[in-house]
N, C-alpha and C positions, 0 to 999 in steps of 0.2 A: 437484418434487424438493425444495421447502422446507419441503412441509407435514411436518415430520419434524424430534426431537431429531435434532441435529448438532455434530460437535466443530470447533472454529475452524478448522481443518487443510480439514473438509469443504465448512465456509462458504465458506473462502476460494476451493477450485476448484469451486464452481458460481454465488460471487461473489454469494451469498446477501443481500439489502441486509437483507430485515428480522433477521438474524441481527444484524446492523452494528446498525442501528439498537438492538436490545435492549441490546447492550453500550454504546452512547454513552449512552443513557438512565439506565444503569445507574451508570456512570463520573461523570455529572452536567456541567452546563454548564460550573460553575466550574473542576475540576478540567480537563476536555480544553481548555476556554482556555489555564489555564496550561500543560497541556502542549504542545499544540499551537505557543506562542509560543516554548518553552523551546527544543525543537528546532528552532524557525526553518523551519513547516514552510510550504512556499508563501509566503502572502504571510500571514499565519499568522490568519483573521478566519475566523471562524464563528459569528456574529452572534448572535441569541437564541434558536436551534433546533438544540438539540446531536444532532436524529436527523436532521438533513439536509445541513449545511451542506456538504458534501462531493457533495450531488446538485444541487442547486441554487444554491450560493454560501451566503454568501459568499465562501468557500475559495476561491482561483485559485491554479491550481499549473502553472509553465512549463514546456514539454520539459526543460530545463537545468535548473530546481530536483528536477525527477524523477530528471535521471542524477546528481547530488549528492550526494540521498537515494539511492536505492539503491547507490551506487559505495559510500556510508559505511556503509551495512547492509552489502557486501556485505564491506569489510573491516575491521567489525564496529567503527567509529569512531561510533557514534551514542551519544547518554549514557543508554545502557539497558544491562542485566547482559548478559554474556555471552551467559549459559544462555539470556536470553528471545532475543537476537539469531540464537544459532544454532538457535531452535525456530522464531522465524518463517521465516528460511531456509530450512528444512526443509519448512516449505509450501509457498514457492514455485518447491521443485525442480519443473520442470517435464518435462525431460527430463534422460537421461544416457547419451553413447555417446560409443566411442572415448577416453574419458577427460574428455570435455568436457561440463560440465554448462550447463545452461540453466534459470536461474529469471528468472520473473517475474509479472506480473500483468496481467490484464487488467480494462476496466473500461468501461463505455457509458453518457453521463449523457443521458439522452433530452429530459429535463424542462427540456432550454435550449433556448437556439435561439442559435448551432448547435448543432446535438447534438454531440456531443464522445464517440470513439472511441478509446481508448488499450492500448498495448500495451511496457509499461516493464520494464525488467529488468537480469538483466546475462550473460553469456557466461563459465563460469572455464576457463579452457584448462589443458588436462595439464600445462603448465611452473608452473599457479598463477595466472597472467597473468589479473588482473579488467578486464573490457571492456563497461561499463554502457551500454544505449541507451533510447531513450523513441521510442517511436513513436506517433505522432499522427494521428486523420483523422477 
């Protein structure tokens, strides 16, 4: 399913790495350092390999640095434009019924030990109500 142009929207629900990777390579070491630290993201180090550090380290990011980050995407407090805020949301609608939506991400780094299994997001309920969690295994 990768062997294929794909729009980010696509990458992201079949969670496509080498699409990632094309884009970090693209974006350059230096740059997603800075960014990376600007937003505070994990523990914010992705060391001298800007098409992995997020597969194999050294990026470490907690259950609670997850619901953070996305609690702030999801009420749109991260220091990125609107426009790009509410397009990435838009990929991670996941589901929507009864009025309640479900976005999140999913993501499986195999290349550690332990392997690390995650499922992060967040919940908006028909009253508005954002309710972020991270799930871990």
């Amino acid at each position: 399913a990768w062997e294929k142009d794909m729009t980010l929207g696509e990458a992201m629900k079949l969670s496509a790495v080498p699409v990632y990777q094309e884009l970090a390579r693209r974006i350059g070491l230096d740059l997603m350092q800075k960014e990376v630290k600007r937003i505070g993201f994990g523990n914010a180090e992705i060391g001298q390999q800007v098409d992995n550090f997020w597969l194999v380290g050294p990026l470490k990011v907690t259950p609670i640095q997850e619901v953070e980050f996305v609690s702030q995407l999801a009420h749109t407090q991260l220091p990125f434009s609107e426009k790009v805020q509410a397009n990435v949301k838009n990929m991670l609608l996941l589901e929507e019924s009864n009025g309640y939506k479900i976005f999140g991400k999913t993501g499986w780094a195999m290349d550690i030990k332990p392997q690390v299994g995650w499922l992060t997001g967040w919940v908006e309920q028909p009253d508005g109500k954002i309710v972020a969690f991270a799930l871990n295994m």
